[in-house]
GUKOL-225646 format. One record per atom (N, C-alpha, C, CB): residue in one letter; x, y, z. Coordinates in steps of 0.05 Angstrom, whole numbers, plus 5000, padded with zeros to 4 digits. Glycine has a CB too. Layout:
BEGIN
AXYZ/...
END
This chain:
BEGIN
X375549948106/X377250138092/X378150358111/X375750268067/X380750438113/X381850658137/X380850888118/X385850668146/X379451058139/X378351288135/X380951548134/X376151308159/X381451618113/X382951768113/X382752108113/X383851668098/X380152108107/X379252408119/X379352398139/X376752528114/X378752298158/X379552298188/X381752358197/X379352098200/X383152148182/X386752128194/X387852428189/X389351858172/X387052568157/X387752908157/X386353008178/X386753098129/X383653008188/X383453178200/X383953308232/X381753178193/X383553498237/X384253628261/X383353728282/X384953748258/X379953558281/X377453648298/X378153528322/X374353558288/X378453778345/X378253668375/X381353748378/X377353298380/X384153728357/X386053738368/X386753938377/X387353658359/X387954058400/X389554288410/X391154298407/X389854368427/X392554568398/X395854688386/X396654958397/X395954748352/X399154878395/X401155158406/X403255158390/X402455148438/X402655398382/X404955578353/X405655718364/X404155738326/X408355688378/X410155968381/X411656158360/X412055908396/X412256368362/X412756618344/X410356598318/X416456608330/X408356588345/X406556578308/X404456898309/X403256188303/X405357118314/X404157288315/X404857438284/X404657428342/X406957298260/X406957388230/X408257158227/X408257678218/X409157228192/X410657018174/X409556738185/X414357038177/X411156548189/X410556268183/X409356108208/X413356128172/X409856268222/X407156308251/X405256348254/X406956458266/X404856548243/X401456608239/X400056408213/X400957008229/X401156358187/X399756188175/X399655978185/X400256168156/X401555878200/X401655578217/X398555508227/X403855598247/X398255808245/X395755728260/X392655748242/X395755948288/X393856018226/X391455968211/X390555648194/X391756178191/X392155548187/X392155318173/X390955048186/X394755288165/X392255098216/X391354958234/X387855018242/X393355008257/X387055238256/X384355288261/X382755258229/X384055608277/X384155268204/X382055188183/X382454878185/X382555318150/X384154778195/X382854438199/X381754288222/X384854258193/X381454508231/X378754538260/X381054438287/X374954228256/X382754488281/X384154518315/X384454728340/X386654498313/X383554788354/X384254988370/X387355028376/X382954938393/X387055298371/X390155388375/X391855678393/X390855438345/X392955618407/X395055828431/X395655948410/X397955718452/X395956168411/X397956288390/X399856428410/X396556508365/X402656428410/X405056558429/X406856708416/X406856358443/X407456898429/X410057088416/X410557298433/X409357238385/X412257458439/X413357678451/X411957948439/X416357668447/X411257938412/X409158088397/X406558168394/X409158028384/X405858278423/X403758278438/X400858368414/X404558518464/X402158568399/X399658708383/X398558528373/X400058898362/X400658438348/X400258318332/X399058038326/X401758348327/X400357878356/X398857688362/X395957628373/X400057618373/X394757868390/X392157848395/X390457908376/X391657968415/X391758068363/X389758128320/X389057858319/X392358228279/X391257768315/X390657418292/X389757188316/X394857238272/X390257228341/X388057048349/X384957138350/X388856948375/X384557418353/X381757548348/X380557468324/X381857828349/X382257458306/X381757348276/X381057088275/X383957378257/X382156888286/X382356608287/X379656518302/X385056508301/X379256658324/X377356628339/X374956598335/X377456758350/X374956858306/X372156928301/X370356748281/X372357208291/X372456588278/X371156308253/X371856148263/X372056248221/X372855988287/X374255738295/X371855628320/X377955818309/X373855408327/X372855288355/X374955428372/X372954928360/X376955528374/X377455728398/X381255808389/X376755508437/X380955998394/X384256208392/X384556318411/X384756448372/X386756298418/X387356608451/X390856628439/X387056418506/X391156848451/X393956908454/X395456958479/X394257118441/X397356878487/X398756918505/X402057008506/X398256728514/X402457278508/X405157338513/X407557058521/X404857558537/X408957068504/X411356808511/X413956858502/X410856518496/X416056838522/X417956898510/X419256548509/X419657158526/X420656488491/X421256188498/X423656128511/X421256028475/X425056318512/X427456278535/X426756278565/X429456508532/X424256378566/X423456278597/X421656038602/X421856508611/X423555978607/X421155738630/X419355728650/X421955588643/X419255978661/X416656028675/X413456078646/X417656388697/X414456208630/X413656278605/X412056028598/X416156358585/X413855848580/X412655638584/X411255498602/X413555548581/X412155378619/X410055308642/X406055418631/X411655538676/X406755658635/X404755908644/X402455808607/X407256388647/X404455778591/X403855758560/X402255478559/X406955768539/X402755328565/X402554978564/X399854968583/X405754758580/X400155088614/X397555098625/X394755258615/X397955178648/X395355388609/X393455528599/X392455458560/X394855848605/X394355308550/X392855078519/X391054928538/X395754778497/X391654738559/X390554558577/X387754638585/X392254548600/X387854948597/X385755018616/X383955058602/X386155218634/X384755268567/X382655378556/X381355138542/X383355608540/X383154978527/X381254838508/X381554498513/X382054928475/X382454518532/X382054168550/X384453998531/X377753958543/X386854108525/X388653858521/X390854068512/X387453588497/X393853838500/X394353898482/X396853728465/X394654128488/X395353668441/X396053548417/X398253538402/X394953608405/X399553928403/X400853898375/X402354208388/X398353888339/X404754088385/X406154418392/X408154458366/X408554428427/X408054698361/X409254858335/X411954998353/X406655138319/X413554858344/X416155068358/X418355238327/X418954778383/X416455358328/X416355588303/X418355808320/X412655738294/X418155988341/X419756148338/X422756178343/X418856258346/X423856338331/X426956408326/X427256648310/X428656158311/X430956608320/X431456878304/X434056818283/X432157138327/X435156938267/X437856968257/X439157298259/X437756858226/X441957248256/X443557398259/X446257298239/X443857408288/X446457518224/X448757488201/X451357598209/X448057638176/X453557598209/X455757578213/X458857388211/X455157618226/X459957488200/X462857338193/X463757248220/X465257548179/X465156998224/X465456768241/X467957018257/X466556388224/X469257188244/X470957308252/X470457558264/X472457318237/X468357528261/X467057858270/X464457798291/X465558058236/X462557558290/X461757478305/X461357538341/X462557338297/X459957688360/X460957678383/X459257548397/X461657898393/X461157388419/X460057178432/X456257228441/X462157148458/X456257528449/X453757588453/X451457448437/X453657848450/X452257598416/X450157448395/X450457208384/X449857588373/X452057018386/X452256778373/X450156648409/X456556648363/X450256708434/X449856608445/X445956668449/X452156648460/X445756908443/X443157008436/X441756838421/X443357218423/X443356798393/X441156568376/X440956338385/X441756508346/X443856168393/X443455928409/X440255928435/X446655908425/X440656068455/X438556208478/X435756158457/X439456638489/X435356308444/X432756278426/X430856038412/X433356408406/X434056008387/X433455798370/X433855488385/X435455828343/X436155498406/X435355168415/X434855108440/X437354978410/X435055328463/X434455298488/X431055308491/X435955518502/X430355498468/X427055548471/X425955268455/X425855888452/X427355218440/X425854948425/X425854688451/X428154818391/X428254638462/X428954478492/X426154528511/X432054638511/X426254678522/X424854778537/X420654778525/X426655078540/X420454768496/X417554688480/X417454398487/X417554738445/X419954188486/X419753888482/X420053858510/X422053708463/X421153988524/X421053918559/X417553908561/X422954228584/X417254128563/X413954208575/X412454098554/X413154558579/X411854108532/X410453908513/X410453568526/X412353938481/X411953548531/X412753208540/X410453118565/X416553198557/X411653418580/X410753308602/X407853388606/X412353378625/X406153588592/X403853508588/X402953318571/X402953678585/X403453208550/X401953008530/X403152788541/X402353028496/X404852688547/X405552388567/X403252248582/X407752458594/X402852048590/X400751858605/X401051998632/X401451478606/X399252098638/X398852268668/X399452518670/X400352188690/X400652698640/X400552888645/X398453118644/X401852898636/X397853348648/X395553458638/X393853448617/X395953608637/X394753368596/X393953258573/X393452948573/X395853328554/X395552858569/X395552548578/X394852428547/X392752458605/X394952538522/X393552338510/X395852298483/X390152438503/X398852358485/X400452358472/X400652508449/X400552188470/X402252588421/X401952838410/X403652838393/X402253058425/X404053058379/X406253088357/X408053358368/X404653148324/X410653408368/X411853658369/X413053678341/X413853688392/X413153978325/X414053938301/X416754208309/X411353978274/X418154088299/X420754368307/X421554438275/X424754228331/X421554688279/X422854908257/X425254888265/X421855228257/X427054668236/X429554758235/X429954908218/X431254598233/X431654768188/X432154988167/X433954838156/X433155298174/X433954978112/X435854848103/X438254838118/X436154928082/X438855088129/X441955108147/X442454998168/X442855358156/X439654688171/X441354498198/X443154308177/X438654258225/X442354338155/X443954198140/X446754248121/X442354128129/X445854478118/X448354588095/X449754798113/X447154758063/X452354938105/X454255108110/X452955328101/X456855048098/X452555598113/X452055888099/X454356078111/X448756028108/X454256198090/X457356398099/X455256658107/X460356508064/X457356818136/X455956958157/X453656918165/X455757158153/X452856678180/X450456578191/X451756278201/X447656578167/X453856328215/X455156028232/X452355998249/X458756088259/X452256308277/X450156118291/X448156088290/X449956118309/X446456118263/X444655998257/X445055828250/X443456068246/X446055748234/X447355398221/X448355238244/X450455408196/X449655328261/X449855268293/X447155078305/X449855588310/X444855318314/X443155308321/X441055088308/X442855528323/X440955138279/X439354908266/X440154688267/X438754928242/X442454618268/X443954398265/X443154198289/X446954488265/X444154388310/X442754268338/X438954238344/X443954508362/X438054388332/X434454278329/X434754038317/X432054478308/X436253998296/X435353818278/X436153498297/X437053898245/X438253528310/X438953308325/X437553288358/X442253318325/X436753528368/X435753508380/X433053378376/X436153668387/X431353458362/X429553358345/X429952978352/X430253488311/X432352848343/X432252598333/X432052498359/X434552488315/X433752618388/X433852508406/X431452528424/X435752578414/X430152758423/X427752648437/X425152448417/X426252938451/X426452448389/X424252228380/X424551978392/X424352178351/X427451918391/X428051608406/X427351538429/X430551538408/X427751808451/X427151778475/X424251678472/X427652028491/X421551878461/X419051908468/X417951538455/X417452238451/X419351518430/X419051258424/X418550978447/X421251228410/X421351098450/X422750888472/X420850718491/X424651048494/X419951088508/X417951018531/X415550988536/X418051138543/X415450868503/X411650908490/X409951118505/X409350598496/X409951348507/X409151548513/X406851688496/X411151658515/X406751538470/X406251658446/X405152008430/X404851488443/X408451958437/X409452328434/X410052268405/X412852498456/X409952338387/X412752458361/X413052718357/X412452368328/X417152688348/X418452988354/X418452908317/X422253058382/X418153168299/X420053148278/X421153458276/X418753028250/X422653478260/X422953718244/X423153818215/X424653778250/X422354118203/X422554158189/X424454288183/X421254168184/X425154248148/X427854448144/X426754628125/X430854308133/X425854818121/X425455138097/X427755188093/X424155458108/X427655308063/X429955408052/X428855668060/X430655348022/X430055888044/X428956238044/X426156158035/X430656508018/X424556298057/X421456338049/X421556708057/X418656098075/X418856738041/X418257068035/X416557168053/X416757138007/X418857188080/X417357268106/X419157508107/X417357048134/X418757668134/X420157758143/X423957758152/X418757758154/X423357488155/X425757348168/X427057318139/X425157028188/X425457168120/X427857068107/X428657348087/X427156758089/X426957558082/X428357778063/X430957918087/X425458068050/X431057898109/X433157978121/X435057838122/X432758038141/X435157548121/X437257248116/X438457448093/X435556838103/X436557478058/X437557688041/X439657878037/X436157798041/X438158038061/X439758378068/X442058338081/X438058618091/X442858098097/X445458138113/X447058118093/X446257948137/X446057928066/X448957928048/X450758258039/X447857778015/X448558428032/X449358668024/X449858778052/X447358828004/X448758808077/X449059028098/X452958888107/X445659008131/X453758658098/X456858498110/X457758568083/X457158078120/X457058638060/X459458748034/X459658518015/X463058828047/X457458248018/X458258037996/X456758097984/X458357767998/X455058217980/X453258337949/X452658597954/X449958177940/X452858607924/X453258937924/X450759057928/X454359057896/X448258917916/X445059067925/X443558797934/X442959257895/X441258867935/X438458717942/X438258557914/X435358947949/X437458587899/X437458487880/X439158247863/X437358657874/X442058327871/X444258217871/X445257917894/X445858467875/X443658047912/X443457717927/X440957647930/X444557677957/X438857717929/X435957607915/X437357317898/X434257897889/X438157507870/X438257297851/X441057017861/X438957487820/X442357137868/X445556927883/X443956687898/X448157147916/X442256817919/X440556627936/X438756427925/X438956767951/X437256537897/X436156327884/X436556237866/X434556337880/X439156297863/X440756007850/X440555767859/X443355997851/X440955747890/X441855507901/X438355397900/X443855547936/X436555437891/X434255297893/X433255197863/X432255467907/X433654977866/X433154897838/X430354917832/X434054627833/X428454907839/X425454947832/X425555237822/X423254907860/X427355377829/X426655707813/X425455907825/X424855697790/X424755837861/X422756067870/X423355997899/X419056057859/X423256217917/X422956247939/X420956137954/X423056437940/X420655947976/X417855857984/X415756168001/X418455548009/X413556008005/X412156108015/X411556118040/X410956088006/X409556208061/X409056018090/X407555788081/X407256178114/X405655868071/X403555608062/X405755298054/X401355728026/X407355338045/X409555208037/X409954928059/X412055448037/X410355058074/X411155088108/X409254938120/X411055418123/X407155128120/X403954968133/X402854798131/X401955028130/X403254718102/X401554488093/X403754228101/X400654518056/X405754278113/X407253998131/X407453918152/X409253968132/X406354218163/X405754208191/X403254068200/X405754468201/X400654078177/X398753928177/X399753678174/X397153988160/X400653608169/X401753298151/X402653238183/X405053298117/X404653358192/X405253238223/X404153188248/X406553338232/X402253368243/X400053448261/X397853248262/X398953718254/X396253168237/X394452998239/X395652678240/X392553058217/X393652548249/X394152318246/X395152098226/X392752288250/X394152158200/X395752058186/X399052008181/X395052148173/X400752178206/X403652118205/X403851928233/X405752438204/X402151848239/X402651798264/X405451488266/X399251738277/X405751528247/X409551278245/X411251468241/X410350988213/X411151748233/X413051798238/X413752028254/X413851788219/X416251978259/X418052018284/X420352058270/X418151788306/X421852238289/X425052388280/X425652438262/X427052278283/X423852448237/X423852588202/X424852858205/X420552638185/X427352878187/X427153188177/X426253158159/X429253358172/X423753348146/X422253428124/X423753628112/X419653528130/X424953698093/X426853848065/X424454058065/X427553618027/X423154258062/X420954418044/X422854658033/X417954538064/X424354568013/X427054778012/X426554807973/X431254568028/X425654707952/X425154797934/X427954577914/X425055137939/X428754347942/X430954267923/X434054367938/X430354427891/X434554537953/X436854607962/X438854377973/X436354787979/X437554177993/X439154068008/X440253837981/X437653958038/X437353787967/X439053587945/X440653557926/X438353487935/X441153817923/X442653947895/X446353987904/X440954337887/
END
């Protein structure tokens, strides 16, 4: 009989959650070290991030934090060796961080459309570059892995003032497919997938919220609160846990067929 408590679980595996120093970062990892994985935790958010790996630490098999910005690639590099050095591998990379920026396509300046691109898909590039090349046969790791990329309902759907985010997700989400085929290809045994969240009740997404009123399409908070959850047919905003509990699902063994999935965790949006 296949043992399927096994296949969930997460003993021995090593992980790297970037932007996980709050919101859907930090539960990531927590979720992860409660299913006994060791986990990097990365972010530019120096405080905040050494709290929650101090936290993680103090009940786990092992947490550290390391300053990361993901537009650098020295960064990485520096990020990937050091999952390796501290806890002897690595398994499972969370390419969780990003940002958005709201603005009308007409008002838009190149700066910032090029900012979120830089973030949301150069930093995700640059997780599957160096992820690869440690979990590949001969790499520092060597023992093959899962990468899970944070897209979003908006690699799929149209949002008005938020092109380059919808931009940007759009491109995870295909980026995503192409290094699944590649890692396939070269039996490497890597898998890339991604996920898509609708508005979850982070930081990030009550500001997705606020740009409607701070650009003049709703008149208050409240007023695009409710506009926004319309489009979710389940009736509620997700959560991180929401989030987490798929990242487990990708992470352990039990997915180990799949490859290049976008996962929906949107409450119903993309299908409606």
């Amino acid at each position: 009989m296949h043992d399927y408590r096994r296949a969930f679980s997460l003993e021995g595996k090593v992980a790297l959650v970037t932007g996980a120093a709050r919101g859907l970062g930090a539960e990531a990892a927590r979720a992860l070290v409660q299913m006994g994985a060791c986990v990097l935790v990365t972010d530019i958010l120096e405080k905040p991030g050494r709290e929650l790996a101090e936290e993680l630490a103090a009940g786990s098999a092992g947490a550290r934090f390391v300053r990361h910005d993901v537009t650098s690639e020295a960064d990485w590099e520096r990020a990937v060796a050091l999952a390796v050095q501290a806890f002897g591998g690595l398994d499972v990379l969370v390419n969780n961080a990003g940002i958005e920026s709201g603005a009308l396509i007409s008002e838009c300046s190149v700066e910032d459309f090029r900012r979120v691109l830089e973030v949301n898909v150069t930093g995700v590039f640059l997780g599957i570059k160096h992820a690869i090349r440690a979990m590949a046969p001969g790499g520092a790791a060597g023992r093959g892995g899962s990468i899970i990329n944070l897209s979003s309902a908006a690699g799929f759907i149209g949002v008005t003032a938020h092109a380059a985010y919808c931009a940007s997700k759009g491109a995870v989400r295909l980026l995503t497919k192409a290094a699944a085929v590649e890692c396939a290809q070269l039996k490497n045994g890597i898998r890339v997938n991604s996920l898509h969240p609708a508005i979850i009740g982070t930081t990030m997404g009550q500001q997705f919220i606020r740009d409607f009123v701070d650009l003049g399409l709703a008149p208050d908070l409240a007023a695009a609160a409710t506009s926004m959850l319309a489009l979710h047919p389940m009736g509620r905003f997700g959560e991180p846990r929401d989030v987490a509990g798929a990242i487990l699902y990708l992470a352990a063994d039990v997915s180990g067929w799949v490859t290049g999935a976008e996962l929906a965790i949107d409450g119903g949006v993309a299908a409606a």
